[in-house]
C-alpha positions in Angstrom: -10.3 7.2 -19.3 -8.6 9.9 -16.4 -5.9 9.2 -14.3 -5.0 10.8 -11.0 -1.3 10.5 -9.6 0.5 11.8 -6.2 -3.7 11.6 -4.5 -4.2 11.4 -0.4 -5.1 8.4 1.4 -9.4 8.9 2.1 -12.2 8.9 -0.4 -11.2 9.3 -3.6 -14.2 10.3 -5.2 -14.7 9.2 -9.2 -17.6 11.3 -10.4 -19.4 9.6 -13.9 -21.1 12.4 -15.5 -23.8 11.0 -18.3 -25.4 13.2 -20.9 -28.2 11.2 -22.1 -29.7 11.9 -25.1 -31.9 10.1 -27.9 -29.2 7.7 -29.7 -29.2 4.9 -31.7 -27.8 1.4 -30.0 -24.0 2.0 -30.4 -21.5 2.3 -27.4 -20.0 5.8 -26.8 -17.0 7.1 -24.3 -18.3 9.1 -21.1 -16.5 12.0 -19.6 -15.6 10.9 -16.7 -13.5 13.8 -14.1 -11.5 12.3 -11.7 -11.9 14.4 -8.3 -10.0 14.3 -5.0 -11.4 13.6 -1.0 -7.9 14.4 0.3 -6.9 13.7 4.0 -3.6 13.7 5.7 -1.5 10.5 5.1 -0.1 10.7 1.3 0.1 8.1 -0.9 1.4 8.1 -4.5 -1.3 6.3 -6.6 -2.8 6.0 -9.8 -6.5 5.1 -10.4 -7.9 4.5 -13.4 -11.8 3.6 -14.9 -13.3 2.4 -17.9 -16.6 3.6 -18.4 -19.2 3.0 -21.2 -22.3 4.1 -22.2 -24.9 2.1 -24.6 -28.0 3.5 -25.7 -30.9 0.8 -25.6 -35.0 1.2 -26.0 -36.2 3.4 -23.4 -32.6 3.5 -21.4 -29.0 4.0 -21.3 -26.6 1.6 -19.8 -23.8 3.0 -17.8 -21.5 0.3 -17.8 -18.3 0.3 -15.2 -15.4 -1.9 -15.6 -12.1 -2.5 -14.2 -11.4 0.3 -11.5 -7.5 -0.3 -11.0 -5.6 1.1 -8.1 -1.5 1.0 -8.8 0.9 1.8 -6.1 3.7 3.9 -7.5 5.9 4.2 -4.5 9.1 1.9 -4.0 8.2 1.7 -0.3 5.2 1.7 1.2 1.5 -0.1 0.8 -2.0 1.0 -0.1 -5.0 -0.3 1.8 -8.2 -0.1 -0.3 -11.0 0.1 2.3 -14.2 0.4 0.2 -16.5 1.8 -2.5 -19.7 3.7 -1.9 -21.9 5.4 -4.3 -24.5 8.1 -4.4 -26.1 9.3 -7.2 -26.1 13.5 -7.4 -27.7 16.5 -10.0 -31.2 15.1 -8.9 -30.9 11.7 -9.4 -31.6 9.1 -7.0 -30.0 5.1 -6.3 -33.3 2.7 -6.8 -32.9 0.2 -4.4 -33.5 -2.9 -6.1 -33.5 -3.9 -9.4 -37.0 -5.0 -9.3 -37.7 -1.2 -8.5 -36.1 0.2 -11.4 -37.8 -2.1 -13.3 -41.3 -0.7 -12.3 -40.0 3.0 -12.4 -41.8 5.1 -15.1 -40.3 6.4 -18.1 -39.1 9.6 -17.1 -38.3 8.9 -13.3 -34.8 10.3 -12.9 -33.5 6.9 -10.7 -30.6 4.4 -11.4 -30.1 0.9 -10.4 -26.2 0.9 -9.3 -25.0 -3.2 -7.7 -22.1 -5.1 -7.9 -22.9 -9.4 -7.8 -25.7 -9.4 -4.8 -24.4 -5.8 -3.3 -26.5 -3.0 -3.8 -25.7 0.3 -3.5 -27.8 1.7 -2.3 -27.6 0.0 0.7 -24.1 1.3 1.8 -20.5 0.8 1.4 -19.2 -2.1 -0.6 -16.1 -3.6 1.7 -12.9 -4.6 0.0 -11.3 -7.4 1.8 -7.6 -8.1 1.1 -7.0 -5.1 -1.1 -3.3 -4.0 -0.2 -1.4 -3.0 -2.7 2.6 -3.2 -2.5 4.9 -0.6 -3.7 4.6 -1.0 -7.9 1.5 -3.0 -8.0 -1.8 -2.4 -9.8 -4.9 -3.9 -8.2 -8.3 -4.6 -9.8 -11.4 -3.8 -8.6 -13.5 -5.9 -11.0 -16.6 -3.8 -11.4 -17.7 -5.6 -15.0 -21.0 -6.7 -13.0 -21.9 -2.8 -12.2 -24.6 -1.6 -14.5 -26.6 1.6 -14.1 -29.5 1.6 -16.2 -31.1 4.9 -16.5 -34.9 5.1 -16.9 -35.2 8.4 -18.0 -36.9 10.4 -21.0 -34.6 10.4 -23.5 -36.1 12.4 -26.1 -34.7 15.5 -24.2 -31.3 15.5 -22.9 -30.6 15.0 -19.4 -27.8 14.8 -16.9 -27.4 12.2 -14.3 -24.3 11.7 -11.9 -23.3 8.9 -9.6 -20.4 9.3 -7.3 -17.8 6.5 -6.5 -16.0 6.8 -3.6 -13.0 4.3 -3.4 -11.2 4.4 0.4 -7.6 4.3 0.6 -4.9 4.4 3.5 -1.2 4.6 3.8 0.3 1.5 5.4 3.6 1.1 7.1 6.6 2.3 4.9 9.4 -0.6 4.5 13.0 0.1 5.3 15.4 -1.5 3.1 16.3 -4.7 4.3 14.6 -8.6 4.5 11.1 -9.6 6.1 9.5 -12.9 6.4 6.2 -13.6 4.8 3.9 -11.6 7.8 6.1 -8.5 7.1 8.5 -8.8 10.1 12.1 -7.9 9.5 14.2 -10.5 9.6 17.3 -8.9 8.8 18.1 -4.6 7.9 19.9 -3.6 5.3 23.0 -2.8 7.3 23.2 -6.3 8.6 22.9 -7.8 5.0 26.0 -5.9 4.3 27.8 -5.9 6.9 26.9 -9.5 8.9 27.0 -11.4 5.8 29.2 -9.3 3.4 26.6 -9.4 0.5 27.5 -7.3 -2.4 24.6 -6.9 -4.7 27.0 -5.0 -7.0 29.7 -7.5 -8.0 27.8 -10.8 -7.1 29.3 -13.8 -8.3 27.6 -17.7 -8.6 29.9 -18.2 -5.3 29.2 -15.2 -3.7 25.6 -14.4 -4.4 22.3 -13.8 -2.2 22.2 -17.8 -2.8 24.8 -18.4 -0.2 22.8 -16.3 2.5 19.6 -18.1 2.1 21.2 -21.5 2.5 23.5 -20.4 5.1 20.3 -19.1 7.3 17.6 -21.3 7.3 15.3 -18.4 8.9 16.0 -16.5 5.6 15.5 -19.7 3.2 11.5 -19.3 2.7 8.7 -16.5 2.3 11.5 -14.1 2.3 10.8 -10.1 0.8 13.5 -8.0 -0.3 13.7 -3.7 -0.3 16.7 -3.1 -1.8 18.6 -0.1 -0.7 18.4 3.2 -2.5 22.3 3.4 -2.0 22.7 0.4 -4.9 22.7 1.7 -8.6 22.9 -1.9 -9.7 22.3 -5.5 -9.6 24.9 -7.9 -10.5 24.7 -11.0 -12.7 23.3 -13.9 -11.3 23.2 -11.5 -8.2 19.8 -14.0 -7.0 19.7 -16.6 -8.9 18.2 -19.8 -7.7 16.8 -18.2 -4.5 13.8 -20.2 -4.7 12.7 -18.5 -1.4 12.5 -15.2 -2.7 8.9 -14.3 -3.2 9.1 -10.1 -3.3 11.3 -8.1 -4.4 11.2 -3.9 -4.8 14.2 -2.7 -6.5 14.7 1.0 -5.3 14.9 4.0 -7.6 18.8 4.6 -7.5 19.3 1.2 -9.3 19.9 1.9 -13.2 20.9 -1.7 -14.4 19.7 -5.1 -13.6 22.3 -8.0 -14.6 21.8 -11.0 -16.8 20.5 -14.2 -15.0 20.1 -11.9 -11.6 16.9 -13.4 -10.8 16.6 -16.4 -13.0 15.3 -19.6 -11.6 13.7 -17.5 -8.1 10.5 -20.2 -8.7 9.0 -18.3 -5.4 9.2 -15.0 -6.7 5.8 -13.6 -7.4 6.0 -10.1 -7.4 8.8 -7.5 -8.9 9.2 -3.5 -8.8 11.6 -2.1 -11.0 12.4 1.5 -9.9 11.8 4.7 -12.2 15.8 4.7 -12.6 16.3 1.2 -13.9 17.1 1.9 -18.3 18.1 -2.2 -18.5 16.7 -5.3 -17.6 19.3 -8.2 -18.7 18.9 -11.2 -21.0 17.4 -13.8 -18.8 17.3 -11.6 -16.1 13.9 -13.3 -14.8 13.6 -16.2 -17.2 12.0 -19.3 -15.4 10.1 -17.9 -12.0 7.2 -19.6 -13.0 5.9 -18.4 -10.0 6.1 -15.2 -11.0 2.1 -12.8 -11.5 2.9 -9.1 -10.8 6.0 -7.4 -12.9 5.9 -3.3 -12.8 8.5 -2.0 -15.3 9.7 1.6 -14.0 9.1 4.0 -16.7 12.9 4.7 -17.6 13.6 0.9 -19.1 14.4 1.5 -22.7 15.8 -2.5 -22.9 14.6 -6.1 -22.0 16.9 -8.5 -23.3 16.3 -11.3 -25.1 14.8 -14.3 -23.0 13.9 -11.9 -19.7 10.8 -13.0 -19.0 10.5 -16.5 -20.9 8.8 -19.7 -19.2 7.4 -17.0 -16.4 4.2 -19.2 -16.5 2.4 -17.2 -13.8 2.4 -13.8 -16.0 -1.0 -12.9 -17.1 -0.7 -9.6 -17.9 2.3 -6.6 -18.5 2.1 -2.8 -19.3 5.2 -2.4 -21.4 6.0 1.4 -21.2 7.1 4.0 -23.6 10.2 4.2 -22.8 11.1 0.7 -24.0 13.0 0.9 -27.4 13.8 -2.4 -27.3 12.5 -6.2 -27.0 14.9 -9.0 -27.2 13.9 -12.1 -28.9 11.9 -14.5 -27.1 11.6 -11.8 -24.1 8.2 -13.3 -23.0 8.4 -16.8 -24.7 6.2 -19.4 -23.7 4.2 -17.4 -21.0 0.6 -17.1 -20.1 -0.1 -13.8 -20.5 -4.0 -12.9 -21.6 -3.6 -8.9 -22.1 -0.5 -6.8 -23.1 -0.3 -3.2 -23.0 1.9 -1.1 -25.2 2.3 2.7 -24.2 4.0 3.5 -27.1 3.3 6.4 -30.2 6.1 5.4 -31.7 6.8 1.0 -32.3 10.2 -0.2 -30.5 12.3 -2.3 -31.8 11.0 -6.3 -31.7 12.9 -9.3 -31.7 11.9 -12.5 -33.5 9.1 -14.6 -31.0 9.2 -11.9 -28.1 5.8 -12.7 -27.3 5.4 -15.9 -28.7 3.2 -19.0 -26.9 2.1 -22.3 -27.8 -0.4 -22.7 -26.0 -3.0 -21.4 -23.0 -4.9 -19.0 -23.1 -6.0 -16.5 -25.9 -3.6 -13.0 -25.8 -4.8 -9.8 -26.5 -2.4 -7.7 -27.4 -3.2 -3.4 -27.3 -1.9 -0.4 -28.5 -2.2 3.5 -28.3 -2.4 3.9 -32.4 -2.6 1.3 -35.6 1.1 2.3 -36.5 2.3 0.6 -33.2 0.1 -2.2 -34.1 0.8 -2.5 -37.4 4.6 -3.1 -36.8 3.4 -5.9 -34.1 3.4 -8.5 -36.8 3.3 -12.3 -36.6 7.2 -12.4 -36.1 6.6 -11.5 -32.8 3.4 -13.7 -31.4 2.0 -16.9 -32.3 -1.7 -15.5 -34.5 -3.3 -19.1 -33.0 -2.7 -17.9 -29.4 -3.0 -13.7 -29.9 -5.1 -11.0 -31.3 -4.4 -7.5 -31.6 -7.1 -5.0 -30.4 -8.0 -2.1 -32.6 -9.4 -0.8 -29.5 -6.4 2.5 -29.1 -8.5 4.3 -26.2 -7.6 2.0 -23.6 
């Protein structure tokens, strides 16, 4: 898998090279370079691909999964426009399954859909595809197959092109919009109209008091917090049930116990490349909660952060993190965990644990990380831990 960060809004152009050769039926990893179609708007992104070959009689499948598109900026969406493919180095797109089918054995064509969608026929439109500062999209791709009908007995090359289109929306000042984006109140005016202090919040003095003191600020409400705060208080937000987004700039280095506890509405949350501490209970009970993006400077989540977030499917916990409080994501629904880590961090007793849902996987970069992962930490009737390190 390649990664591609800081790219320009356009065509970014995946390239899958394959090098078939006679094999026996076993998956292998492809090469697969990541190029750039740059334009002028930048963006700061990350796109990532998992691509697999598997040798079958007569073929090789080249199987695409899970094309993700994560926003790294703490202002600013992406729009994902589309994805087009061409296939390159002599090799043409069959047009229809029931084409490749008929093809001869050596024919140097590929079948390349996705559901009904072929490829062939043009540009696949993405609908509802913008990504908000810290979130990772995906472009589920697990029903593109290329199937190469090709004479394997000598090696060959074939390359197919994906183009995925992206544009720079409108950047977000600091401040608070409504749920269609529109600012319903800058930064200036949150300070200065209604003498909010996200720094030394107390339970009488919090963002609590705003919301119920301004009932055009009480539902759908999105907060950019200002690059000027380096922290968040305790309890700074908790019980703002209207809160549903929140970016936390880059200047921020702490985030207080209970600061956003109880925010039911809250479904999305950026933590900025600064933050090194999220607080016990910090987000414990917004059940409402799907997206988290951890900034890549947290070495601490406290016991209890994330617990009863019922919404949360899925987290990338990244290698900074040296430590995981007890019960840290207790009682969640998360499916797939990601640890970044070479080295294990420090665990505390049920930090991932569940008693009930759905199955977890649970992944790691190498067997030692894993290894330490024991059943202290997750409930073995609702998790598994992947041996799969190349993730």
């Amino acid at each position: 898998m390649k990664t591609l960060s800081n790219i320009r809004a356009g065509g970014l152009l995946i390239v899958l090279s394959l090098f078939l050769s006679m094999m026996p039926t076993a998956a292998f990893a492809a090469d697969v370079p990541v190029l750039l179609s740059a334009s002028e708007s930048s963006v700061d992104v990350t796109v990532s691909e998992n691509i697999t070959l598997t040798s079958q009689a007569g073929s090789v499948d080249l199987i695409v999964s899970d094309l993700t598109v994560k926003n790294n900026a703490s202002i600013g969406s992406v729009e994902v426009t589309g994805i087009s493919a061409a296939a390159e180095n002599g090799w043409s797109l069959a047009p229809s399954d029931s084409e490749f089918e008929s093809m001869q054995a050596n024919a140097k064509k590929l079948y390349l859909g996705y559901g009904s969608h072929d490829f062939s026929a043009g540009e696949l439109s993405v609908s509802d595809m913008d990504i908000v500062p810290g979130q990772t999209e995906t472009i589920s791709l697990s029903a593109k197959t290329g199937i190469v009908t090709a004479d394997i007995s000598s090696q060959k090359v074939a390359t197919v092109v994906l183009t995925v289109g992206l544009k720079a929306l409108e950047e977000k000042e600091a401040g608070l919009y409504d749920a269609n984006g529109v600012m319903l109140a800058s930064w200036d005016e949150l300070v200065n109209t209604y003498e909010f202090d996200i720094e030394n919040t107390t339970n009488e003095n919090s963002f609590r008091t705003i919301l119920s003191n301004n009932s055009s600020l009480s539902i759908g409400v999105e907060l950019v917090i200002s690059d000027s705060v380096n922290s968040i208080g305790e309890c700074a937000f908790i019980g703002c049930t209207g809160l549903t987004s929140v970016t936390i700039g880059d200047s921020v280095n702490s985030i207080g116990e209970y600061a956003f506890n109880n925010c039911t509405g809250l479904t999305s949350i950026t933590i900025g490349d600064s933050a090194n501490s999220i607080g016990e209970w910090a987000f414990q009970n917004c059940t409402g909660l799907t997206s988290v993006t951890i900034g890549d400077s947290v070495n601490s989540i406290g016991a209890a952060a994330f617990a009863n977030c019922t919404g949360l499917t899925s987290v990338t916990i990244p290698d900074s993190v040296t430590s995981i409080g007890a019960s840290a994501f207790l009682l969640t629904e998360l499916t797939s965990v990601y640890f970044e880590h070479t080295t294990a961090p420090t665990f505390g007793t049920k930090c991932f644990y569940t008693s009930d849902g759905d199955m977890c996987t649970f992944y790691f970069k190498n067997s030692t990380v894993g290894n330490a992962f024991t059943t202290d930490y997750y409930n073995e009737s609702y998790g598994t831990k992947s041996t799969n390190y190349n993730w």
